[in-house]
N, C-alpha and C positions, 0 to 999 in steps of 0.2 A: 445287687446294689453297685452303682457305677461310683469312683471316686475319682474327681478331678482334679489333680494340681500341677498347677499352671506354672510354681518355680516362682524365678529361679532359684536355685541349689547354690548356697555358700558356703566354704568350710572356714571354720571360726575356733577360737579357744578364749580362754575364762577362767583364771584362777587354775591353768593347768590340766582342763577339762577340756578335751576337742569335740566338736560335734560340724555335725551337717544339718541347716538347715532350709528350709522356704521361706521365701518372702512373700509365697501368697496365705494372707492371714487366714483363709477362711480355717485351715485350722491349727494355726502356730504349732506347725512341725519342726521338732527337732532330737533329732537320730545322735546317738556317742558313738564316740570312736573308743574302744579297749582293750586291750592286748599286748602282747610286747613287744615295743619299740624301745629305739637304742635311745630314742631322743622326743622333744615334743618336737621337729623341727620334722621327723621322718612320721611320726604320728597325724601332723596337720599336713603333708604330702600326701599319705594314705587317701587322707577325707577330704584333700583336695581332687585327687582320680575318681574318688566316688560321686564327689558334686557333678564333675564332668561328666561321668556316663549319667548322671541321672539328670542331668541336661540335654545331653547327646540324644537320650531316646526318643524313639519316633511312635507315639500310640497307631499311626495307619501300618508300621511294618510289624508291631510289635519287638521288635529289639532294639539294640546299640549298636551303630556303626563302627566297625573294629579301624583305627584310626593309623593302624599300619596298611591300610588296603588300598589306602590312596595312590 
């Protein structure tokens, strides 16, 4: 089974709860961030890198372009 989502990838918080997710509805995804962070400020940083790579990535190379390599 093939799954397609189109994005994009935002990273958000809520009552202190950070997450990442899609704005394509087909199927209102949204991923938490949890773990220890000094701050919610370095926590919505985290899951803001992850929105990026999961924006970043290219389904024809199958990876993320490392963004030091420019």
């Amino acid at each position: 089974m093939e799954i397609i989502e189109s994005g994009p990838w935002k990273a958000r918080h809520d009552n202190g709860k950070v997450f990442v997710e899609s704005d394509d509805f087909t199927h209102d995804v949204r991923l938490y961030v949890n773990g220890d962070f000094a701050s919610l400020e370095q926590k919505l940083a985290y899951a803001e890198e992850i929105a990026r790579r999961l924006n970043a990535w290219r389904p024809d190379a199958g990876s993320v372009p490392d963004p030091e390599s420019n």
